[in-house]
C-alpha positions in Angstrom: 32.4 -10.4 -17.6 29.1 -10.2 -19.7 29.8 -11.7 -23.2 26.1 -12.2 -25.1 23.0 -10.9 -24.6 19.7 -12.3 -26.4 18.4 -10.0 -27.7 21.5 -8.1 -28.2 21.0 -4.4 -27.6 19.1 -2.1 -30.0 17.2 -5.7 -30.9 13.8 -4.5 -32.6 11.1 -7.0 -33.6 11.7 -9.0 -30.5 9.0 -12.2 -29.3 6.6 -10.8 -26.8 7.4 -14.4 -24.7 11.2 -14.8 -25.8 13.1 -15.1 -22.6 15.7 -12.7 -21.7 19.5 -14.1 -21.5 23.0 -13.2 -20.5 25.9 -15.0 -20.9 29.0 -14.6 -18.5 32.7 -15.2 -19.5 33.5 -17.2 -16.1 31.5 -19.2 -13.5 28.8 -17.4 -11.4 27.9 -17.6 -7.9 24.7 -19.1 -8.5 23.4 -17.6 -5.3 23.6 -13.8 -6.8 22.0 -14.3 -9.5 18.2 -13.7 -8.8 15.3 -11.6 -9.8 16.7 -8.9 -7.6 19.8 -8.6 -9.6 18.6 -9.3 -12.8 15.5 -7.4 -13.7 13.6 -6.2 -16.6 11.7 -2.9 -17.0 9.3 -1.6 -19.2 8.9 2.0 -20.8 7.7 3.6 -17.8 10.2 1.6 -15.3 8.1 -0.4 -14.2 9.4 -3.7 -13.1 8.1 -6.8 -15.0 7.8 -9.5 -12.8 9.6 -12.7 -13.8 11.3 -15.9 -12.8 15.1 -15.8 -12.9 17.4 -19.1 -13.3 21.1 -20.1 -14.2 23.0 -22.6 -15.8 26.2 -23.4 -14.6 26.8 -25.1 -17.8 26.4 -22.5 -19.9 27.3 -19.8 -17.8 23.9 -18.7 -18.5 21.4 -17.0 -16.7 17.7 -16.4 -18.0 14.6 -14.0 -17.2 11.7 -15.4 -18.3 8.4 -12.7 -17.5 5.3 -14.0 -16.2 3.5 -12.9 -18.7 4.1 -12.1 -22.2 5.5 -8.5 -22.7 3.6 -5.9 -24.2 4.0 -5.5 -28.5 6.1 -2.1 -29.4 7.5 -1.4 -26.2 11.4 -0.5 -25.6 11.9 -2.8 -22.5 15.1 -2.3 -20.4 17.0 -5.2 -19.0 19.4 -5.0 -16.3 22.2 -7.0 -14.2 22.8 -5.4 -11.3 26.5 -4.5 -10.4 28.9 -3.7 -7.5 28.2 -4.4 -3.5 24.9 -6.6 -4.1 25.1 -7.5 -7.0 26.4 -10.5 -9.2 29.6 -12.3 -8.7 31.6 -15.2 -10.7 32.6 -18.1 -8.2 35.3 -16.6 -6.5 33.5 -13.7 -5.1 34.4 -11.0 -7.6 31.1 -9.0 -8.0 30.5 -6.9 -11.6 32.4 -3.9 -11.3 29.1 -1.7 -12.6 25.4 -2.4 -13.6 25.3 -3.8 -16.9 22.1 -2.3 -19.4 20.7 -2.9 -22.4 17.8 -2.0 -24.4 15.9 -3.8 -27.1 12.0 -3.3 -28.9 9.1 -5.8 -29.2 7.2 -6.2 -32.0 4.5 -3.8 -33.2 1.8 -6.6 -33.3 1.0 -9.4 -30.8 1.1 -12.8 -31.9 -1.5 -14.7 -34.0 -4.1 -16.3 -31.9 -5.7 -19.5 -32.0 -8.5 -21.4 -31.3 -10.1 -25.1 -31.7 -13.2 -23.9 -33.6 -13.5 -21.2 -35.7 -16.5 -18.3 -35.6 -18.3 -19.8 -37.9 -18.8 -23.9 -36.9 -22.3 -23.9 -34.7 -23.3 -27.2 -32.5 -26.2 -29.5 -34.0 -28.2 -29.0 -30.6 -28.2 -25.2 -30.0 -29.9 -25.5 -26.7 -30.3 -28.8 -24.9 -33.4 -29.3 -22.8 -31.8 -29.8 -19.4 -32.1 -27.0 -17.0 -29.6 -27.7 -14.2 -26.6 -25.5 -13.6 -23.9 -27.8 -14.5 -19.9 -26.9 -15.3 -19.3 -28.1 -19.0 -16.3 -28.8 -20.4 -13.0 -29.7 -22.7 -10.3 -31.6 -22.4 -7.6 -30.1 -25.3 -3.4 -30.0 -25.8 -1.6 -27.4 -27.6 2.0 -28.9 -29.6 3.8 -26.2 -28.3 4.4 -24.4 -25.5 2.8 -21.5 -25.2 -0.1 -19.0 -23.2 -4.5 -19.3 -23.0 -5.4 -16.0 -23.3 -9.4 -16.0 -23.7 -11.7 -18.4 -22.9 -15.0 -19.3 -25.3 -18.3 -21.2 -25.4 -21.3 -21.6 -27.8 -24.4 -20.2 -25.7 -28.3 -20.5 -27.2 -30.7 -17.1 -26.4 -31.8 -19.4 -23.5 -28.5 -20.2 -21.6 -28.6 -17.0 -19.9 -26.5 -15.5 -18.0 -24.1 -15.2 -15.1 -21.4 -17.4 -17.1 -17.9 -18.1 -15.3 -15.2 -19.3 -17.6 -12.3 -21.8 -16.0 -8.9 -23.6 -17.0 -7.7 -27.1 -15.1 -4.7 -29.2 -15.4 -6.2 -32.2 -16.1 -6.0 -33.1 -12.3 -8.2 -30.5 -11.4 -5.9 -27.7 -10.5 -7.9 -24.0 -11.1 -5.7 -22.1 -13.0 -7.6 -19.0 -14.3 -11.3 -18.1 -13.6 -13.1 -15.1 -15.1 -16.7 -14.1 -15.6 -18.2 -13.5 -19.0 -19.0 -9.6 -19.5 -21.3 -8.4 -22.2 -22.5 -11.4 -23.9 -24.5 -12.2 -26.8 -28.1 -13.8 -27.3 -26.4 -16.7 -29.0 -23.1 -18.0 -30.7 -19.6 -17.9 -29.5 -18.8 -15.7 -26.4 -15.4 -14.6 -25.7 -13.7 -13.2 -22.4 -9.9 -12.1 -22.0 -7.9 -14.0 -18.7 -7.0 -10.9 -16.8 -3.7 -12.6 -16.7 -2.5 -15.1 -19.6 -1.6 -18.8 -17.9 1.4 -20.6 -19.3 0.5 -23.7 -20.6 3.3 -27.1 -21.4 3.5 -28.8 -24.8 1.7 -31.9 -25.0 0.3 -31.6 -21.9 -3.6 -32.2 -20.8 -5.9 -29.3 -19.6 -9.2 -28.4 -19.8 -11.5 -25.1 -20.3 -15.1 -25.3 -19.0 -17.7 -22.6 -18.1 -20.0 -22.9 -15.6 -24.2 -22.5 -16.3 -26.8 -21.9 -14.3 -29.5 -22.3 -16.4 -28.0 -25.7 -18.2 -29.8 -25.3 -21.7 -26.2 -25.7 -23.2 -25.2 -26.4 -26.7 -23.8 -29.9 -27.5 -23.1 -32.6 -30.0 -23.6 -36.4 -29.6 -20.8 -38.7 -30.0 -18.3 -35.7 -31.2 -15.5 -37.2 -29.3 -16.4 -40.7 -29.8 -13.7 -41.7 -32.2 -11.7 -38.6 -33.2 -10.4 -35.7 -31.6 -10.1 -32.0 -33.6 -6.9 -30.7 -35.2 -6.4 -27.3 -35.6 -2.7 -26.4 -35.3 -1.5 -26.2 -32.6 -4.3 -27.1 -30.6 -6.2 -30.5 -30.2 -9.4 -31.6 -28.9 -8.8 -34.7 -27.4 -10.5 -38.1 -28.9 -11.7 -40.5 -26.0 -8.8 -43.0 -25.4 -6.4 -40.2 -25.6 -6.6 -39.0 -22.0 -10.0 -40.8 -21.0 -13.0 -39.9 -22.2 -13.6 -35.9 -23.7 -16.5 -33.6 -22.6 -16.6 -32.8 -19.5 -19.5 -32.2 -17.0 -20.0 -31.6 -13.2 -23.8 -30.6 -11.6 -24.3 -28.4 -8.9 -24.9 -24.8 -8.4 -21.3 -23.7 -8.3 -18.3 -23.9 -10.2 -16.1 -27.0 -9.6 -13.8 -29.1 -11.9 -16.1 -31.5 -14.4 -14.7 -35.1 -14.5 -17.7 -36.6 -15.4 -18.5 -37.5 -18.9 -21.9 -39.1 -21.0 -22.0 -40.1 -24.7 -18.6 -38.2 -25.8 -20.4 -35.1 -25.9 -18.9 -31.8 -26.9 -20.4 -29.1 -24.6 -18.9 -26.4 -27.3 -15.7 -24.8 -24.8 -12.7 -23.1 -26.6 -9.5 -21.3 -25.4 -7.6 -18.7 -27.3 -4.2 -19.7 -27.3 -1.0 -17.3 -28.3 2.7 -18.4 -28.5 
């Protein structure tokens, strides 16, 4: 009943966010097909949580995991068999599980940013002292996950920082505090869990500063955005204006903007 797997079995070098797909011979009962009957596990059997669909089209189904799969890992996929299990359209279940096996690569993904480590703001430390949430509006060109957020700090923006991502309606997606920080530059913080992001789609990355005393530019946004593939920093007209700010004393979406500022957020992004 199963005619192609991707990967196949015994695959090696596989994408840490490559879906997982099987292909029947017939038409399936949508309705057994589900992440109960068709699962992925990792070296240790652990079960990797993941959305399960299928196309009646293509006789199709796919696993796609939450979050991206771990690099050099033999990972396990499964469609479960027999009473419970899948069954084409006339009731006819799989007569037995059906397994196969297949290795990720040995190195995750190359990440990316907006800015690199070495570009600095012209105004390290501004002279307002409110806690304000400063932010970014950016795109990525493809599809893909934020894994880390960043911001340029001076010795006087101290601490607590709270990173957060936004759909550009104002959605939280991820929120995470800032652990062992620097005086100055560019501090990084891992998501505890990467967010899926959409191709060509708006969001924005801000952090959140009690101290204000922020690093900014002028007019950075004014009348061009920043390419660095596959990420974009919006110009104003694109999706409003870009930089992003919000007062108050705690973290909430920024949606107000002043003198296309750039307030110096990041994300690291990984496909």
């Amino acid at each position: 009943m199963v005619t192609v797997t991707q990967p196949v079995n015994d695959a090696v070098n596989v994408s840490i966010t490559a879906p997982v797909t099987v292909t029947f011979s017939e038409p399936m009962d949508e309705t057994t097909i589900s992440a109960d009957t068709f699962i992925l596990l990792d070296s240790s059997n652990t079960f990797v949580p993941a959305t399960v669909t299928y196309d009646g089209t293509t006789k199709t189904a796919m696993l796609i995991p939450s979050t991206p799969l771990s690099p050099f890992i033999i990972y396990t996929a499964n469609i479960q068999g027999d009473v419970g299990g899948v069954a084409d359209i006339a009731g006819n279940a799989l007569q037995a599980d059906f397994t196969w096996l297949f290795t990720t690569v040995a190195e995750t993904t190359l990440s990316y940013s907006i800015w690199d480590d070495g570009t600095t703001p012209a105004i390290l430390s501004d002279s307002d002292t409110n806690a304000v949430e400063l932010g970014v509006k950016f795109r990525s060109e493809v599809d893909g996950y934020i894994t880390g957020l960043l911001f340029y700090k001076s010795s006087a923006n101290t601490g607590p920082h709270v990173g957060h991502l936004w759909t550009r309606s104002g959605t939280l997606l991820a929120s995470i505090a800032f652990t062992n920080e620097t005086a100055s530059g560019w501090q990084y913080q891992a998501l505890s869990t990467p967010v899926a992001i959409t191709a060509n789609t708006t969001y924005v990355a801000s952090y959140h500063t009690n101290v204000g005393r922020y690093s900014a530019d002028v007019g950075y946004f004014a009348f061009s955005g920043v390419n660095s593939y596959p990420l974009r920093a919006l110009a104003d007209g694109e999706d409003g204006a870009n930089g992003v700010y919000r007062y108050g004393a705690a973290s909430s979406f920024p949606s107000s903007t002043w003198k296309s500022c750039n307030y110096w957020v990041d994300v690291e992004f990984q496909q």
